[in-house]
Each structure stands twice: as structure tokens, then as C-alpha cells.
N, C-alpha and C positions, 0 to 999 in steps of 0.2 A: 402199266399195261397199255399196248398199244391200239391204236382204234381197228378193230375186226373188219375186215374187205364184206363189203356187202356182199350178201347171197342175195343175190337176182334169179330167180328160176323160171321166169315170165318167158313165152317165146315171142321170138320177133311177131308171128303173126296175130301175139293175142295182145300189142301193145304196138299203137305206128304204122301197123302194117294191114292185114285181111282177115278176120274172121270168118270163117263159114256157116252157111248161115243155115240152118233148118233143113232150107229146098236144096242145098248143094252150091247155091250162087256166093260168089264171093263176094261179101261185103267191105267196101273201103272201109277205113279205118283214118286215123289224121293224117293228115299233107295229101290225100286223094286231090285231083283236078277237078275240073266243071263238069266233065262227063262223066267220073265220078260223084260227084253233086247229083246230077237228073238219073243214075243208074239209082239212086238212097232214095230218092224222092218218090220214084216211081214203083218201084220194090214196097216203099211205104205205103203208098196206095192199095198195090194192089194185094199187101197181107193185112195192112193196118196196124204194123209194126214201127214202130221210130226209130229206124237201126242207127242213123248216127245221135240218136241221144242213148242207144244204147252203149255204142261204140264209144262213148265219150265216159259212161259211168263204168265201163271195165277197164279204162285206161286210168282213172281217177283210185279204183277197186285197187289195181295193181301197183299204184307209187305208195297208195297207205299199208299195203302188206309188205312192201317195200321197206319202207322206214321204220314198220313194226318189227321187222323182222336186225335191222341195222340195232334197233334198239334193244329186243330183245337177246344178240349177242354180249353186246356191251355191258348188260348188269347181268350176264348169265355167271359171273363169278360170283356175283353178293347175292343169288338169287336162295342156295339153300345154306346161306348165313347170316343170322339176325344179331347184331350186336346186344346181348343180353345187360350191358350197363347204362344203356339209355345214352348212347355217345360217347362215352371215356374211354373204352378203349380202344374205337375208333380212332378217337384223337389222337391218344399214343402211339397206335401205328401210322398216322401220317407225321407226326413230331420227329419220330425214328427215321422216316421213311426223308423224311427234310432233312434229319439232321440237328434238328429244333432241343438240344435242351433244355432250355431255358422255359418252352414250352409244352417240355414234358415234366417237368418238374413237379408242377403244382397238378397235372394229375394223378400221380402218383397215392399223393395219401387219399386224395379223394378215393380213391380205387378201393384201398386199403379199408379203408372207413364203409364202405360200400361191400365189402368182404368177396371183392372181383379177385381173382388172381390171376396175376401178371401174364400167370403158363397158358392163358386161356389160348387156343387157334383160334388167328381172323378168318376172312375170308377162304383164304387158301391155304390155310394149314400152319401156315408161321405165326408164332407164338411174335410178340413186340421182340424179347431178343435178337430171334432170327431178324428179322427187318431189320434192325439198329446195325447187327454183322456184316445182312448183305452188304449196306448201302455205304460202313464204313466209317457208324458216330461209334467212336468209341466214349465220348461223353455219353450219348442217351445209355450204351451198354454200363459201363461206371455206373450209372444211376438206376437202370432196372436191374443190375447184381446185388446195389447197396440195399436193394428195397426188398430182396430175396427172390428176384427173378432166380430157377433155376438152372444150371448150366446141359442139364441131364433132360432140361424138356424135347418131346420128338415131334417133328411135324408128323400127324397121323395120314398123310396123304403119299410123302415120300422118304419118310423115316430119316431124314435130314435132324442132324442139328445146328445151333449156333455157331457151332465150329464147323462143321462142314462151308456153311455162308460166310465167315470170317477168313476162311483157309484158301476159298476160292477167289476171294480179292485182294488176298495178301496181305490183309491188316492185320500187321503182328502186333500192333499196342491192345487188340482186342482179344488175339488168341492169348498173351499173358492176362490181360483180365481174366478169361475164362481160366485162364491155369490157377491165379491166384483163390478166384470162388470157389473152384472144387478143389481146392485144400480144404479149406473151410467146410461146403457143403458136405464134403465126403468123410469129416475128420472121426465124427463120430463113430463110423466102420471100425473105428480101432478100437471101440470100447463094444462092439459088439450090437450097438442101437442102430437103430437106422438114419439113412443118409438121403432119407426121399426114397421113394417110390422108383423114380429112374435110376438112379443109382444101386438099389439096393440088388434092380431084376440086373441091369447088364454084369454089377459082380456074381452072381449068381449065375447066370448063362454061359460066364467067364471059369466058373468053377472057384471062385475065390472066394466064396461066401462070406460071412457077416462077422464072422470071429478072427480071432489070430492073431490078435493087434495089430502092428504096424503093415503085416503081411496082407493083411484082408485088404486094408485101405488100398495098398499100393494093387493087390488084385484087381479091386475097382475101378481106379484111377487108369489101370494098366487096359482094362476091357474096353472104357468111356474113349480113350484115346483113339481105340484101335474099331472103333465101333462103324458098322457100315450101314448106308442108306439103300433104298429097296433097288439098288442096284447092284451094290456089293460092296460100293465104293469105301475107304475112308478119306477123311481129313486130307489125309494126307496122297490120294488122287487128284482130290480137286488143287489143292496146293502146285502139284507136279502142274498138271494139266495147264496152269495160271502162267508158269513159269516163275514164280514167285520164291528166289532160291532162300531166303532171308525165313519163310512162313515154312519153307520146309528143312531148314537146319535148326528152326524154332521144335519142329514135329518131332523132329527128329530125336532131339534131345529130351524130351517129354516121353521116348520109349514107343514112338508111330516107330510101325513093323514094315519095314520099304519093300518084306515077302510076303506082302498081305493081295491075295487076289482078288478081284471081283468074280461076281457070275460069269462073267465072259471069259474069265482068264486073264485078263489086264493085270499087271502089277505097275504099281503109280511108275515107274521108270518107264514103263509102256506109253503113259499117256502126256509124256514130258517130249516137249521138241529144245526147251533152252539146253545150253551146252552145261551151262556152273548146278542146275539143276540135276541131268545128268550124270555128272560128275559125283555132286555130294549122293544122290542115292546106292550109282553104283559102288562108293565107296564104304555104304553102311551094308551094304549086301555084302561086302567081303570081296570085292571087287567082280562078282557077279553081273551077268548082262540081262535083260531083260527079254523080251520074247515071248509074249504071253507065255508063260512057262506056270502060272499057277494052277492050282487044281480047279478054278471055276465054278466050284461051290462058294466060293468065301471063306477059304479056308488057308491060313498061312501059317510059316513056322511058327510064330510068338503069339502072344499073349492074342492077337485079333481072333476075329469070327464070331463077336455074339453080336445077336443086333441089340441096337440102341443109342445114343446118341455121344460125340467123344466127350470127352471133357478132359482137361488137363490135368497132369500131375506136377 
């Protein structure tokens, strides 16, 4: 996060420059001359006011509402979230956010031990996986999937998942991680048990419900993939958008729906400028062109439109 421009709201005249004073006269303020000097002197006299030690405590007033306010931008993102593990999983999202496995390692069982769960949101909504995707460790992801980070957790601020943040930087060694775990996590779908919480509402939402065997899981898997963020978006927008043609012939083959719209009407060939990018979608569309041509709801030919977060099949 970058450092926030200070909001300054002070006016020149009440900081450097003239206040007004009471009777209407204009009081100097810093950098006044001598005659300015004998106008404060004399003014002092004759009300028995100290205007330049006045003028000196509202310029003093004003640099500390100044830096309060610098400061109070800067932690207004940790401000309504307290890390509930006493630091741990703090650490894990700066280990993620570094890159650090080796020092997210041995947080891990602490956590565990501690009965924290990995899925918990930091600050801003992202669960440690999301971090580990944005930034591109597919070590730290390897390690919070082994440890049951779930593939299906949502940021609850933009309905993002790990794959959405994976798919936007084009790390494909991560999006096969995540395809690998939701075999796993989801497997159970086939036996009619559940597959977590996330996974169980998006096949539900999907119409693929909990039974069927093979059928269900793959409804699942087929929802998670195609799933969009509170913009409409899938995976596989952000993929397009990246230029990333490798993340999205990865999407692609996982069953992401290239006629899946956002709210706006976008379809990810909309939001792609690379050529091979281009290419590979218009050619899973059936050699269709893009155009915002979607319905705008979120709603596509295939399996997409529920929300929640993708996860691979």
C-alpha cells in the first residue's frame, strides 16, 4: 500500500499568512516585516491580546492536525481489523506477501494448534491464499493448500478469490495448484458429503447440487471456475485483461466460459488488448467476436453466473 497524499484543508490565511481578528483588522501571521511586528504589538496593547503567540499556537494547531490526519490515513486500513491470533496471522500474510516460505512454514501449525483458520480475512478481505496468488509464491500457496487453506474461500469485501489474484498475474504454477486442491477439496461432492461451505453454496447456486456422483463434483468445479467477483468478473477476465495467454489456455481448458459477461456487459475478449490472447478466446467462442455482446447481469452460455469464488477442475 502506498503512502496516502496528505489532506491538508488549512487555508493559506489561517497558516503563513492573516487571520482576522475580532475587530476586523488583519493580523500578520509568520514571515510578516517590522511593520508588521509594531502593527501585533500595538493591537496587543491596545486589546491585551498576544496575537502573535496566538498566531504561532494555530500554525503549531495546524501541522499536528496535519500529521494526524497523514497518520490517521495510513492505518485507516488495519483500523476496523484486529488480528484475532495475537500476530500469526499477521505474519503469514507478510511471509505470503514477501514470498517468505521458509517463514511461513513454522507458522502454520502454530495457527493450527491455536485453532486459527487459514480462511480467516486480514485487513482487507484477503484470506493468506489470496496474498500468496497476488504476489506470486506459489511456494507459500503449496504450503497453505497442504495445510487446508481452502481454494473456494471469498474475499467478503470484493468477492474475489485466489484464482481471480493468481489469474491476474498469470501464475500458472499457482492456478494448477489451485486446480489440483479442488479435486481434492471438492472430491467428496461425489459421494453426496460436503466439500466446505464454499464449495457446496457455488454448486448449489450453479444448480448442481450435492448428489450425482461424478456429475455434481464436476457441477461444482464447473460453478468455482466460472465464478465471479462483485463486478461480474471471472478468472478468466482478469487473465484476458493481464494478457497472460498461457493463464488463460490454462482457464480455458478447466471449462472458464470465454461467453461469460460481467455487469457491464464485458466478455474477457472485451477486456484483452494481446493479439495470441485474442485469438485463443475468439477461438473457444466458436470463432466469435467480442463486443460487449453479454447480457450484463453475469450471466453466460455455460456453466458461469453464480457467485463465489473459482476453483479448478
Amino acid at each position: 500500500m502506498g503512502a496516502p497524499e496528505q489532506n491538508d484543508n488549512r487555508q493559506p490565511d489561517e497558516v503563513g499568512g492573516h487571520t482576522p481578528s475580532r475587530s476586523g483588522a488583519a493580523t500578520p501571521g509568520r514571515g510578516a516585516g517590522a511593520g508588521a511586528d509594531a502593527n501585533v504589538a500595538a493591537l496587543a496593547e491596545a486589546t491585551g491580546v498576544d496575537y502573535e503567540w496566538l498566531a504561532e499556537q494555530l500554525t503549531q494547531l495546524g501541522a499536528q492536525l496535519g500529521g494526524a490526519a497523514l497518520v490517521d490515513e495510513l492505518e485507516d486500513d488495519f483500523e476496523e481489523w484486529r488480528d484475532p491470533s495475537d500476530g500469526l496471522l499477521s505474519a503469514a500474510f507478510a511471509a505470503c506477501e514477501a514470498g517468505a516460505a521458509a517463514e511461513l512454514a513454522p507458522l502454520l501449525p502454530r495457527l493450527a494448534e491455536g485453532g486459527w483458520s487459514l480462511d480467516t480475512p486480514g485487513p482487507d478481505g484477503d484470506t493468506a491464499l489470496h496474498v500468496a496468488a497476488l504476489y506470486g509464491s506459489a511456494a507459500c500457496a503449496g504450503a497453505l493448500l497442504a495445510a487446508g487453506a481452502r481454494v473456494d474461500a471469498l474475499n467478503p469485501e470484493d468477492g474475489t478469490s485466489a484464482l481471480h489474484d493468481a489469474a491476474a498475474g498469470g501464475y500458472t504454477a499457482i492456478l494448477e495448484a489451485l486446480a489440483r486442491a479442488a479435486r481434492r477439496q471438492l472430491a467428496p461432492l461425489d459421494g453426496g458429503g460436503g466439500g466446505g461451505e464454499g464449495a457446496a453454496a457455488a454448486a448449489a447456486a450453479a444448480g448442481g447440487g450435492g448428489g450425482g456422483g461424478g456429475a455434481g463434483a464436476a457441477a461444482a468445479l464447473g460453478a468455482l471456475v466460472n465464478a465471479r467477483d462483485e463486478d461480474g468478473e471471472t478468472a478468466l477476465h482478469c487473465a484476458a485483461r493481464g494478457g497472460h495467454a498461457a493463464a488463460v489456455s490454462l482457464l480455458l481448458g478447466l471449462g472458464a466460459d470465454p461467453r461469460a459477461a460481467a455487469h457491464g456487459g464485458a466478455l474477457p475478449v472485451d477486456e484483452a488488448d494481446d493479439a495470441e490472447v485474442i485469438s485463443l478466446l475468439r477461438a473457444a467462442m466458436g470463432g466469435g467476436g467480442g463486443g460487449e455482446s453479454g447480457s450484463g447481469d453475469g450471466s453466460g452460455d455455460g456453466s458461469g453466473g453464480s457467485e463465489g469464488r473459482p476453483a479448478l477442475s
